[in-house]
ROKE-909948 format. One record per residue (C-alpha): residue number from 1; z, y, x; residue in one letter. Coordinates in nm, 2 decimals. Example, Ala and Ser with C-alpha at 12.3 -4.5 7.8 and 13.67 -1.06 7.14 Angstrom:
! residues 2
{node 1; {0.78; -0.45; 1.23}; "A"}
{node 2; {0.71; -0.11; 1.37}; "S"}
***
This chain:
! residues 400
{node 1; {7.28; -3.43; -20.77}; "X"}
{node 2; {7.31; -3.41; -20.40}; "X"}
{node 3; {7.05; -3.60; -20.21}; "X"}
{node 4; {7.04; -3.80; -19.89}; "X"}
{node 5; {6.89; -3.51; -19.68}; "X"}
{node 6; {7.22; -3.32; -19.81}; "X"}
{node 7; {7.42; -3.58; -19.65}; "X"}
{node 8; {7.39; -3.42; -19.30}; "X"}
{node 9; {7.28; -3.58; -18.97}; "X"}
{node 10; {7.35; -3.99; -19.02}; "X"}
{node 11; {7.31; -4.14; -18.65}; "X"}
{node 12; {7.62; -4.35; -18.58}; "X"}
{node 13; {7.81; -4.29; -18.95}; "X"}
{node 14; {7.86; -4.59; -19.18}; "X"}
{node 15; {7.71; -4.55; -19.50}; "X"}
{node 16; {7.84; -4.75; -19.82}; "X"}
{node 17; {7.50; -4.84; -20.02}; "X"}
{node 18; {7.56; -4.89; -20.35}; "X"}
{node 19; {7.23; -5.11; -20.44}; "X"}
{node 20; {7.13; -5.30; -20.77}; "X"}
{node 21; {7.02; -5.66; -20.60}; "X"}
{node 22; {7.12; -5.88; -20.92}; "X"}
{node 23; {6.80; -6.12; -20.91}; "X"}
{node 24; {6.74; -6.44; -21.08}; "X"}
{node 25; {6.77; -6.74; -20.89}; "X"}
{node 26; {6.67; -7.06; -20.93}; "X"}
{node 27; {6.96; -7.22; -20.74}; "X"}
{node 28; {6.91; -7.07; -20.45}; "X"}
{node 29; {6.57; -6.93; -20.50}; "X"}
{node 30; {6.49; -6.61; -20.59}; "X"}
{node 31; {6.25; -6.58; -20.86}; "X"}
{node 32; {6.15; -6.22; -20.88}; "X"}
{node 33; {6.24; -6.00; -20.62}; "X"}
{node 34; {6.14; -5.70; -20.79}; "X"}
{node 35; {6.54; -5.53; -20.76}; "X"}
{node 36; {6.46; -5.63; -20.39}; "X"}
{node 37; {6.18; -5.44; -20.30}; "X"}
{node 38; {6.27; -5.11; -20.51}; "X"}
{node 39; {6.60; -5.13; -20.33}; "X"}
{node 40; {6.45; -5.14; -19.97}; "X"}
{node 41; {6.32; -4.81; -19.94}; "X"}
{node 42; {6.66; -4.67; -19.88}; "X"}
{node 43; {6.83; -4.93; -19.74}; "X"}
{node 44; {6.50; -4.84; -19.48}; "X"}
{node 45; {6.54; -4.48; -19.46}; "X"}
{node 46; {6.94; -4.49; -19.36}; "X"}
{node 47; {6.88; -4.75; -19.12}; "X"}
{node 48; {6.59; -4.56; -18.94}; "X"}
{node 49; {6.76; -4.24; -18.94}; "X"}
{node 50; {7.07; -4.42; -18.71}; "X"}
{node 51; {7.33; -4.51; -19.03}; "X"}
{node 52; {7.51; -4.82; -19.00}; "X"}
{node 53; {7.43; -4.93; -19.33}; "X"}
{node 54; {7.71; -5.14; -19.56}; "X"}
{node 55; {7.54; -5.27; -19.86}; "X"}
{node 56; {7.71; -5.37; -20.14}; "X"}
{node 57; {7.58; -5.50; -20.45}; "X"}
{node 58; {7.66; -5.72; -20.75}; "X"}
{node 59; {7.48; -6.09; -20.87}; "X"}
{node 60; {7.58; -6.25; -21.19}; "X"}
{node 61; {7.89; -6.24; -21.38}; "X"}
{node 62; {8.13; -6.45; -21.18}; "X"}
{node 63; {8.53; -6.41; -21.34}; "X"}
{node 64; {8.69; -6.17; -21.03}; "X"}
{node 65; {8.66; -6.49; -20.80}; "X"}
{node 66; {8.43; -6.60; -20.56}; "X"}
{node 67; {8.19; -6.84; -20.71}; "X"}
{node 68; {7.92; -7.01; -20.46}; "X"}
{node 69; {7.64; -7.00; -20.72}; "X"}
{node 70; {7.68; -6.64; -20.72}; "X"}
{node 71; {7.67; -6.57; -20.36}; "X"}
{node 72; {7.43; -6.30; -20.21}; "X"}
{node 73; {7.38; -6.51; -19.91}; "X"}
{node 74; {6.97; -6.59; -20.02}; "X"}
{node 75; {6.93; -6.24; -20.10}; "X"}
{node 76; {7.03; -6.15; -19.71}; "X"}
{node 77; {6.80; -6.36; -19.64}; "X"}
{node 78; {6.51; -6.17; -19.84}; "X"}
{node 79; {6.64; -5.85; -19.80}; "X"}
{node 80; {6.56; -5.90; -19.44}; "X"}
{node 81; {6.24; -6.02; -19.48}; "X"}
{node 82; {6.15; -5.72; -19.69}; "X"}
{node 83; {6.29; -5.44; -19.44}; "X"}
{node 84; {6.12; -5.61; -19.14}; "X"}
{node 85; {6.47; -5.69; -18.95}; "X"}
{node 86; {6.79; -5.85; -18.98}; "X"}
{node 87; {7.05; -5.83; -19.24}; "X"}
{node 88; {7.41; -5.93; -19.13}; "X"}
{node 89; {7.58; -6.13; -19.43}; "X"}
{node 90; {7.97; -6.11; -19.48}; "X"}
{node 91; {8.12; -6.41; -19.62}; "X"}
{node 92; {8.37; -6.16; -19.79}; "X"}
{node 93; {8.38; -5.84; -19.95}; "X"}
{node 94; {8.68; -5.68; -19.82}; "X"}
{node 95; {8.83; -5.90; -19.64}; "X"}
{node 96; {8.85; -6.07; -19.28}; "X"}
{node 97; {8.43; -6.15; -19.19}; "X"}
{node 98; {8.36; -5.84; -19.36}; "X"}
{node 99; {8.56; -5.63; -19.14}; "X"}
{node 100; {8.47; -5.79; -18.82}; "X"}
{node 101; {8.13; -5.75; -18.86}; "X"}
{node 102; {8.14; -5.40; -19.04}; "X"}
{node 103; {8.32; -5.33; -18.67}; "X"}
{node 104; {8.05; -5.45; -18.42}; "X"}
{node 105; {7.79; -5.26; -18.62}; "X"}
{node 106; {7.56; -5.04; -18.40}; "X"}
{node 107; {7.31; -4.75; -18.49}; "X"}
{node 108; {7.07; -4.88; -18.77}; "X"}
{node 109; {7.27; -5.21; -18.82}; "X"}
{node 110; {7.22; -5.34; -19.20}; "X"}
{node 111; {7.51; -5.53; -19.30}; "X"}
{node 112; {7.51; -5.70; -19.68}; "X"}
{node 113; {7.89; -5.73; -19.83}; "X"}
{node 114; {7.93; -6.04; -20.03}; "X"}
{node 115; {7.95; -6.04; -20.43}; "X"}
{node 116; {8.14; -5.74; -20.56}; "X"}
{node 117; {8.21; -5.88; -20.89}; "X"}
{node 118; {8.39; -6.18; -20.63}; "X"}
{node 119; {8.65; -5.91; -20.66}; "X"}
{node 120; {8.91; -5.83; -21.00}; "X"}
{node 121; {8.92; -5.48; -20.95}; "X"}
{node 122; {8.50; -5.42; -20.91}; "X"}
{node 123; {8.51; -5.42; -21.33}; "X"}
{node 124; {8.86; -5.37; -21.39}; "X"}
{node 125; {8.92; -5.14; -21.69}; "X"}
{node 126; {9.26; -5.02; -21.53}; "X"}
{node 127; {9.24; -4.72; -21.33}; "X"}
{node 128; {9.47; -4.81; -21.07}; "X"}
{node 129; {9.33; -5.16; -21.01}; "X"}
{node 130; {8.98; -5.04; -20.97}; "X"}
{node 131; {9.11; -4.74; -20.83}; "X"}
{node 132; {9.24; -4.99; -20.51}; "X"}
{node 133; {8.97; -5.19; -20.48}; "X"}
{node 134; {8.76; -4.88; -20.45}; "X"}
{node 135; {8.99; -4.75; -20.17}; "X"}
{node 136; {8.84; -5.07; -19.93}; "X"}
{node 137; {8.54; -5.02; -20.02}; "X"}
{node 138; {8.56; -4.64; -19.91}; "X"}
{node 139; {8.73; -4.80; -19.59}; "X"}
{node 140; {8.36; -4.93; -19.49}; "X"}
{node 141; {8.23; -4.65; -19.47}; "X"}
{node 142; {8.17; -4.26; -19.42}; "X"}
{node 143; {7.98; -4.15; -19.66}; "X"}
{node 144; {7.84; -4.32; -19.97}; "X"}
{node 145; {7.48; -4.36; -20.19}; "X"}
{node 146; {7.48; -4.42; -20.51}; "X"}
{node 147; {7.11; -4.64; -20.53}; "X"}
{node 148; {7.19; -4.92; -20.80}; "X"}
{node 149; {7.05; -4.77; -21.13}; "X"}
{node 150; {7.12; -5.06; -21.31}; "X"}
{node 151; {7.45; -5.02; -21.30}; "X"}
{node 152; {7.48; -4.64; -21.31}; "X"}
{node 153; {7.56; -4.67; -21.69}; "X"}
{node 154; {7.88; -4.90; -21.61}; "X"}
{node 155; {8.26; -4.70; -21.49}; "X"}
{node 156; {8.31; -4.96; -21.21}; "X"}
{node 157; {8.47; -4.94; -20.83}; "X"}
{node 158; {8.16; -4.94; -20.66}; "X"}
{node 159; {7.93; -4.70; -20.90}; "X"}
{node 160; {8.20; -4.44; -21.02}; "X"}
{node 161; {8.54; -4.43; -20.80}; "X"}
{node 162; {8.42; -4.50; -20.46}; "X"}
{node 163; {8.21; -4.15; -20.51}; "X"}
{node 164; {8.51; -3.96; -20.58}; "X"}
{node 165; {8.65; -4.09; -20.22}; "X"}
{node 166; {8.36; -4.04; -20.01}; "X"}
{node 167; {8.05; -3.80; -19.98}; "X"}
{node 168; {7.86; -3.91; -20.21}; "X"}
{node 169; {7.45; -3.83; -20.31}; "X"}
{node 170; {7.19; -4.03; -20.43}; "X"}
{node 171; {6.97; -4.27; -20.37}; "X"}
{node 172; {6.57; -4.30; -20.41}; "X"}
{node 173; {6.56; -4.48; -20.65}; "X"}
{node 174; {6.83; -4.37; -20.88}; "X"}
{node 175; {6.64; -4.02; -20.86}; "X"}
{node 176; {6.31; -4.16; -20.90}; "X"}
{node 177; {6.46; -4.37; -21.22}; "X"}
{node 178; {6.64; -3.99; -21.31}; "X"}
{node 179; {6.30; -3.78; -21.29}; "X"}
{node 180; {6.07; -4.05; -21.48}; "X"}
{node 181; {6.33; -4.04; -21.75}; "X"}
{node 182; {6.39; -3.69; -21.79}; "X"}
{node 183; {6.05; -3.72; -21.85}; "X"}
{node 184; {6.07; -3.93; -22.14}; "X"}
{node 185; {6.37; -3.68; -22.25}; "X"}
{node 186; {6.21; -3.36; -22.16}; "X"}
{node 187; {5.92; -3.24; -22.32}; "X"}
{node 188; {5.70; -3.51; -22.33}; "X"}
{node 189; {5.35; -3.54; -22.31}; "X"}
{node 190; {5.26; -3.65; -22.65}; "X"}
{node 191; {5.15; -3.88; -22.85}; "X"}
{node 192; {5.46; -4.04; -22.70}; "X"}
{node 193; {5.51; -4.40; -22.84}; "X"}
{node 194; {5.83; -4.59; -22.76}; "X"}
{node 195; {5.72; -5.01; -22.78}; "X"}
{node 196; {6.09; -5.18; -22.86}; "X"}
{node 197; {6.16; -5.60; -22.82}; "X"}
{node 198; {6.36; -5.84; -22.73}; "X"}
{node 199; {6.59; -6.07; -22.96}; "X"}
{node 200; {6.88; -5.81; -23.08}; "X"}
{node 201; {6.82; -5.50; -23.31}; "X"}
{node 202; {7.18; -5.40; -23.29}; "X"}
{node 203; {7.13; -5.35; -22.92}; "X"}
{node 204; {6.86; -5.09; -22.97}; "X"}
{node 205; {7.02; -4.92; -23.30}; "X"}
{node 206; {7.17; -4.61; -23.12}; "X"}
{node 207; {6.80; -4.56; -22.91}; "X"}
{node 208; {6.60; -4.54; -23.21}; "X"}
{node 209; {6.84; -4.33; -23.36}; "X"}
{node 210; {6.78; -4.09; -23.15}; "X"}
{node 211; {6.42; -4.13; -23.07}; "X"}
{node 212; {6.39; -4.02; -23.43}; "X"}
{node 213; {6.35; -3.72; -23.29}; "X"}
{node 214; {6.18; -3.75; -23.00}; "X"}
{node 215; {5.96; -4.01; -23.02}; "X"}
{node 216; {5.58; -3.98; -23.23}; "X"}
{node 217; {5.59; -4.34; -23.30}; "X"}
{node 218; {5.80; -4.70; -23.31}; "X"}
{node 219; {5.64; -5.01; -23.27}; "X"}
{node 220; {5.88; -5.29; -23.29}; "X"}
{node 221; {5.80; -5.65; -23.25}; "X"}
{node 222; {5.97; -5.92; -23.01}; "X"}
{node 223; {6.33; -6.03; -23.24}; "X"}
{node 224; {6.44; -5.70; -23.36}; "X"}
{node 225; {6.13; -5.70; -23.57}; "X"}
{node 226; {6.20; -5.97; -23.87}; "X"}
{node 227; {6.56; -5.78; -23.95}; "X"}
{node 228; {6.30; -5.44; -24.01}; "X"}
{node 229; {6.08; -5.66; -24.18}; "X"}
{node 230; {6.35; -5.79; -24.42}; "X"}
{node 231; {6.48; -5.48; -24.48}; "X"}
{node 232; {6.10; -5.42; -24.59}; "X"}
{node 233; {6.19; -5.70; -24.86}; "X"}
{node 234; {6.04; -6.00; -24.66}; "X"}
{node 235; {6.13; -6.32; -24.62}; "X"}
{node 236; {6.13; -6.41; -24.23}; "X"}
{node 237; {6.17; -6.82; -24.21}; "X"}
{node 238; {6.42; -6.91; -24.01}; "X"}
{node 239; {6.34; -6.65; -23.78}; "X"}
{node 240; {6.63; -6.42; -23.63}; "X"}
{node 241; {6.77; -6.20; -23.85}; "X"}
{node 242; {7.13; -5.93; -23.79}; "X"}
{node 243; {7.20; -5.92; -24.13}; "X"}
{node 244; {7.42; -5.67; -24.05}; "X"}
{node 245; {7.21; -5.44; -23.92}; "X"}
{node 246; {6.96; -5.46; -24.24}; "X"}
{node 247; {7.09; -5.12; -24.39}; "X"}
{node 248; {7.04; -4.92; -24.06}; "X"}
{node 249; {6.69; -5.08; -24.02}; "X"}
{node 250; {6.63; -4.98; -24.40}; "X"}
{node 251; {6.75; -4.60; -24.32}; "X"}
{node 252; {6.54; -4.58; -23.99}; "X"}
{node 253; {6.20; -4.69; -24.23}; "X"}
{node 254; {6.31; -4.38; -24.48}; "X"}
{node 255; {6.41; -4.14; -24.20}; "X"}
{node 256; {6.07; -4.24; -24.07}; "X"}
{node 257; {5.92; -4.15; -24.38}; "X"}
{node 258; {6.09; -3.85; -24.39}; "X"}
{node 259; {6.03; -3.70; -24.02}; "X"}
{node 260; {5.68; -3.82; -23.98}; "X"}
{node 261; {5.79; -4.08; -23.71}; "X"}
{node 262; {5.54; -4.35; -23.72}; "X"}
{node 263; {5.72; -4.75; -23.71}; "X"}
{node 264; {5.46; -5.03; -23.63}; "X"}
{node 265; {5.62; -5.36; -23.73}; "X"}
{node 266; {5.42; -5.67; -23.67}; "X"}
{node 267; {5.15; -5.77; -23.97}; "X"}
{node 268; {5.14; -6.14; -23.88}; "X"}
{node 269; {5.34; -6.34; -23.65}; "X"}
{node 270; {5.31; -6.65; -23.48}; "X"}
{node 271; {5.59; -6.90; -23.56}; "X"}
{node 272; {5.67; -7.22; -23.51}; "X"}
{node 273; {5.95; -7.51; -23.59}; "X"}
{node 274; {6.15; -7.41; -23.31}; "X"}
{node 275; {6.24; -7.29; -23.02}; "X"}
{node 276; {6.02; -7.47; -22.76}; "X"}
{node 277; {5.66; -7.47; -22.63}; "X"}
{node 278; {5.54; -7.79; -22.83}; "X"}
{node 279; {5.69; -7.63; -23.17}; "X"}
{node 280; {5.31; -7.66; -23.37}; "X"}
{node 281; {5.25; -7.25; -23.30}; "X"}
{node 282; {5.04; -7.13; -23.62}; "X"}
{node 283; {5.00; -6.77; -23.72}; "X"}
{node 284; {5.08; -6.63; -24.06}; "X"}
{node 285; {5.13; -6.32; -24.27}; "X"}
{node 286; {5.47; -6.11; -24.20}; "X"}
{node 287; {5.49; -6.18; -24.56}; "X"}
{node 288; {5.45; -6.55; -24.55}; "X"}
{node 289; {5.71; -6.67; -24.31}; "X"}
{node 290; {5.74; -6.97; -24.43}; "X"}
{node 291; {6.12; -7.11; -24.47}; "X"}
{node 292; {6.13; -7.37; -24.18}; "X"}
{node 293; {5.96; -7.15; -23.95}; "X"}
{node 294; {6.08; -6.95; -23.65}; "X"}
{node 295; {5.88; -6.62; -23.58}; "X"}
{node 296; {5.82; -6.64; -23.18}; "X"}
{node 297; {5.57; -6.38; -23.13}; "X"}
{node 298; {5.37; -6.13; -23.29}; "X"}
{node 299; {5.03; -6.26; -23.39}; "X"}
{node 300; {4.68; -6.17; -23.29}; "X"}
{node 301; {4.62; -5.88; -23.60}; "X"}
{node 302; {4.95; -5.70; -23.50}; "X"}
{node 303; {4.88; -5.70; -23.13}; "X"}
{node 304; {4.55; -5.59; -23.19}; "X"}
{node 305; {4.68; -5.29; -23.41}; "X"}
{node 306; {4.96; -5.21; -23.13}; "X"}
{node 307; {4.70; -5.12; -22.89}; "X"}
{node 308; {4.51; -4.95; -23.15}; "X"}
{node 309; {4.83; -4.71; -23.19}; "X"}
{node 310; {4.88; -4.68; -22.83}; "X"}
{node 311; {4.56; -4.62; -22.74}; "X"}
{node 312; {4.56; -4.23; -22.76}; "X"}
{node 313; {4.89; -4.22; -22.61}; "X"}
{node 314; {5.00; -4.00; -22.34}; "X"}
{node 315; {5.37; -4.12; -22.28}; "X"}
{node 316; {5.47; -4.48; -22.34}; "X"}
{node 317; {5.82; -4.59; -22.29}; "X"}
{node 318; {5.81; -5.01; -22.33}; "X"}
{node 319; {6.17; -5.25; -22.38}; "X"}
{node 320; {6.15; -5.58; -22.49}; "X"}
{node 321; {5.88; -5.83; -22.50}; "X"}
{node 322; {5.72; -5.88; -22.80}; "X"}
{node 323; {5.78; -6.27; -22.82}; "X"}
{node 324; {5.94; -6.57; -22.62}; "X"}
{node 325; {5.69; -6.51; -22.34}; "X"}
{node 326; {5.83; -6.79; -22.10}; "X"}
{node 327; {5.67; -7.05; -22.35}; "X"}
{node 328; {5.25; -7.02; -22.29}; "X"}
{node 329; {5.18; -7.00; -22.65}; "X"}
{node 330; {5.43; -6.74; -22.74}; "X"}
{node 331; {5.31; -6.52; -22.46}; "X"}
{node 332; {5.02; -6.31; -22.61}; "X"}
{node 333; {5.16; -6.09; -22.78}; "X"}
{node 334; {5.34; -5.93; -22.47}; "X"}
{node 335; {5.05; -5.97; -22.26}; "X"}
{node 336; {4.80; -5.73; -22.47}; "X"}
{node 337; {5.12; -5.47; -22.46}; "X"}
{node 338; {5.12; -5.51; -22.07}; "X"}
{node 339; {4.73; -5.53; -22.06}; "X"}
{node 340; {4.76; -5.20; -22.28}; "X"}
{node 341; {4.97; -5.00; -22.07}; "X"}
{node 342; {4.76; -5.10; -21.77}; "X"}
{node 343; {4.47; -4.93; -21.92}; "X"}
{node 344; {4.73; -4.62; -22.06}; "X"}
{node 345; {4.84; -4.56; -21.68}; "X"}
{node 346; {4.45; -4.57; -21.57}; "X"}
{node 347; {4.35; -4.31; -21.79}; "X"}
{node 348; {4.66; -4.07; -21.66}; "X"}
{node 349; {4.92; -4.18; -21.92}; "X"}
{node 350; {5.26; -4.16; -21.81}; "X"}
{node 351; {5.41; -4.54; -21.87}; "X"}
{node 352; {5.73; -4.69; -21.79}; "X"}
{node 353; {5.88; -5.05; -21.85}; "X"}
{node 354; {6.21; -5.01; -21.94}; "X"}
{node 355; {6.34; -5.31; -21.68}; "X"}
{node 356; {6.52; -5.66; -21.75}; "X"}
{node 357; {6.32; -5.90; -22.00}; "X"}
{node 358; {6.00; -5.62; -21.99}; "X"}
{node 359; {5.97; -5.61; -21.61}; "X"}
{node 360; {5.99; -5.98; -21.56}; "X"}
{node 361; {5.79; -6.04; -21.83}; "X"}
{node 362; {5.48; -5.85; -21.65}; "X"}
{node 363; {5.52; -6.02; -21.36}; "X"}
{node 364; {5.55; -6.35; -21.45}; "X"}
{node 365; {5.23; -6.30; -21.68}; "X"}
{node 366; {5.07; -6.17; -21.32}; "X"}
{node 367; {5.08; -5.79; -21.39}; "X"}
{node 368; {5.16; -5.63; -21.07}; "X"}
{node 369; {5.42; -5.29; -21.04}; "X"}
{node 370; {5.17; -5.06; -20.92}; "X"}
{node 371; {4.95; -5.11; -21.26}; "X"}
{node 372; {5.22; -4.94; -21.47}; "X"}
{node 373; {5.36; -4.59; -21.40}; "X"}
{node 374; {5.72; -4.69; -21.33}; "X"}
{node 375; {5.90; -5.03; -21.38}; "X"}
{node 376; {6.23; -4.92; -21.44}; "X"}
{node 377; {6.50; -5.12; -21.25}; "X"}
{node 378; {6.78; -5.11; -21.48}; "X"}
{node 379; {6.68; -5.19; -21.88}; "X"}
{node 380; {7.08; -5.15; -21.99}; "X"}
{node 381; {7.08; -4.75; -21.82}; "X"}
{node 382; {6.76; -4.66; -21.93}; "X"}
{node 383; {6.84; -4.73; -22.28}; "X"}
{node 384; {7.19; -4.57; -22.26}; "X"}
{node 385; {7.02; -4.27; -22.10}; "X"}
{node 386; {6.76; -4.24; -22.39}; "X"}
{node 387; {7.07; -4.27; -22.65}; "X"}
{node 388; {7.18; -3.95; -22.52}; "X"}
{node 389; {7.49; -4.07; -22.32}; "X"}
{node 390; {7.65; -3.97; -22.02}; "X"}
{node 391; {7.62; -4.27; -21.78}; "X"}
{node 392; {7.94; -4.25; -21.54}; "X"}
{node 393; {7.76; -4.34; -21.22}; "X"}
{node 394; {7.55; -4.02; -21.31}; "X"}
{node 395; {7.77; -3.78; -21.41}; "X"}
{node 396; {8.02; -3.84; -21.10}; "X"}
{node 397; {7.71; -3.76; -20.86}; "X"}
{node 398; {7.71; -3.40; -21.07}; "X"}
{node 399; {7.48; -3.46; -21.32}; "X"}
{node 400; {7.61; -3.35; -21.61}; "X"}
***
């Protein structure tokens, strides 16, 4: 894929930045910034090398219309903050402020476009609606970089047609996201373990079907892990449970067996009478669930044998937290993975958190980034890209 550097010189072009800045907010406060920061570093280099830099980006999922509870207008704010200047807002995306102020841009100007998905055709599944949106876009600019990797897996206006109108390359951080995962992909270092959460198994079918090969070891906890542990003939309580993923669960345990792929599923669990902090947490057996119980985390014997299985490990891959961490006495269990991996990247192992629930789950238990070997910035791609699929954003920059 062609790089920045391949862009030619940049002083007084207009460069359309494609960047991933969806952050959660609390109203109008940010509550992790993490997108932020990983998305400054080029936003920084354009501007310093004399590009007038358009930045578009997405927040939320508002219908094609502009919504004022999805506005980017606080993350100008902050983005400005974190590059140490000014960031011009538009008030629209393609239309009438956006264009004025795109116009009166000077050498190193950062300008922020309001929220893409504000517009129909951003996620448009017809060619020639996206297709036109993508033609403004294109209108911003001179060249384009492709920088949001958390959108890289999706075939939308701003990620896949606008490269086909535009010199196109790639940003920082998609190739640092790229190299770390070809990583995972390529040769390994091994033992490689692959640590999978998060409330839906059917999500993260395809991924372990494929790290079957790949991968030395599974361990599963967070949701996913009471619809393996049925399929092991247990009763989970009122826990969550796909039953309709229980007979791929059951062939992953033989194929397992088969292949010599380890799967770590939880031993206990701590469960309680639902889904809230005050819900009487107790730890049991995962063989004694009982009925009117919710499984919330994994308990103290299974995160204890988790790091016992990482330990040794020289690649670990991490999506999902193991339990509802945002409620204190469901957070353990994802703490000791965190608190493993921090002592996996200190003695050289290669360890990446695979982005959404995982990357604000280490931060809001007070991990910081530089701890782990890579926070990926995009949980959806990374998954997609260890499935084996061609992600569109990618493969229209000339990956594949």
């Amino acid at each position: 894929m062609t790089s920045i550097g391949e862009l030619g010189p940049l002083a007084g072009r207009r460069v359309l930045v494609r960047s991933d800045l969806n952050v959660p907010l609390d109203g109008t406060t940010i509550t992790d910034d993490g997108r932020l920061r990983a998305s400054v570093p080029t936003i920084r280099t354009l501007s310093e090398a004399g590009a007038r830099v358009v930045v578009c980006a997405h927040l939320g999922r508002p219908k094609g219309a502009p919504d004022p509870a999805y506005s980017l207008a606080p993350v100008a704010v902050r983005l400005g903050e974190l590059l140490g200047r000014p960031v011009a807002f538009a008030t629209d995306t393609v239309g009438p402020d956006a264009k004025a102020k795109a116009a009166r841009m000077a050498d190193g100007d950062v300008l922020l476009l309001e929220n893409l998905r504000f517009n129909a055709g951003e996620t448009s599944k017809d060619d020639t609606e996206r297709g036109a949106f993508a033609d403004e876009l294109a209108s911003f600019a001179d060249a384009y970089v492709s920088d949001g990797f958390g959108v890289v897996h999706r075939k939308q206006a701003s990620v896949y047609d606008v490269a086909t109108r535009l010199p196109s390359a790639m940003g920082g951080l998609v190739a640092a996201e790229v190299d770390v995962l070809r990583k995972l992909t390529e040769h390994p270092t091994r033992p490689y373990a692959v640590v999978l959460g998060g409330a839906k198994v059917a999500d993260k079918l395809a991924v372990i079907d494929n790290l079957m090969g790949s991968a030395d070891r599974l361990l599963i906890g967070g949701g996913m892990a009471f619809t393996f542990l049925a399929a092991e003939g247990y009763e989970v309580g009122s826990s969550l449970l796909d039953r309709q993923s229980l007979e791929a669960c059951t062939g992953y345990l033989a194929r397992a067996k088969e292949s010599g792929v380890e799967i770590v599923l939880p031993v206990d669990v701590v469960a309680g009478t639902g889904f809230t902090a005050d819900s009487d947490p107790q730890v049991y057996p995962a063989s004694g669930i009982p009925a009117d119980r919710m499984g919330l985390d994994i308990g103290p014997a299974s995160a204890t044998l988790f790091v016992e299985r990482l330990a040794d490990c020289r690649t670990v891959f991490w999506n999902g937290p193991m339990g509802a961490f945002e409620l204190a006495p469901y957070a353990a269990g994802t703490k000791a993975i965190a608190q493993a991996l921090v002592e996996a990247t200190s003695a050289g192992a290669l360890t990446v958190v695979g982005g959404g629930d995982s990357a604000a789950a280490v931060r809001r238990l007070g991990f910081t980034d530089d701890q782990f070997g890579h926070i990926s910035t995009g949980g959806g791609a990374s998954l997609e890209y260890l499935e084996g699929k061609s992600l569109p954003g990618l493969e229209i920059l000339g990956k594949d």
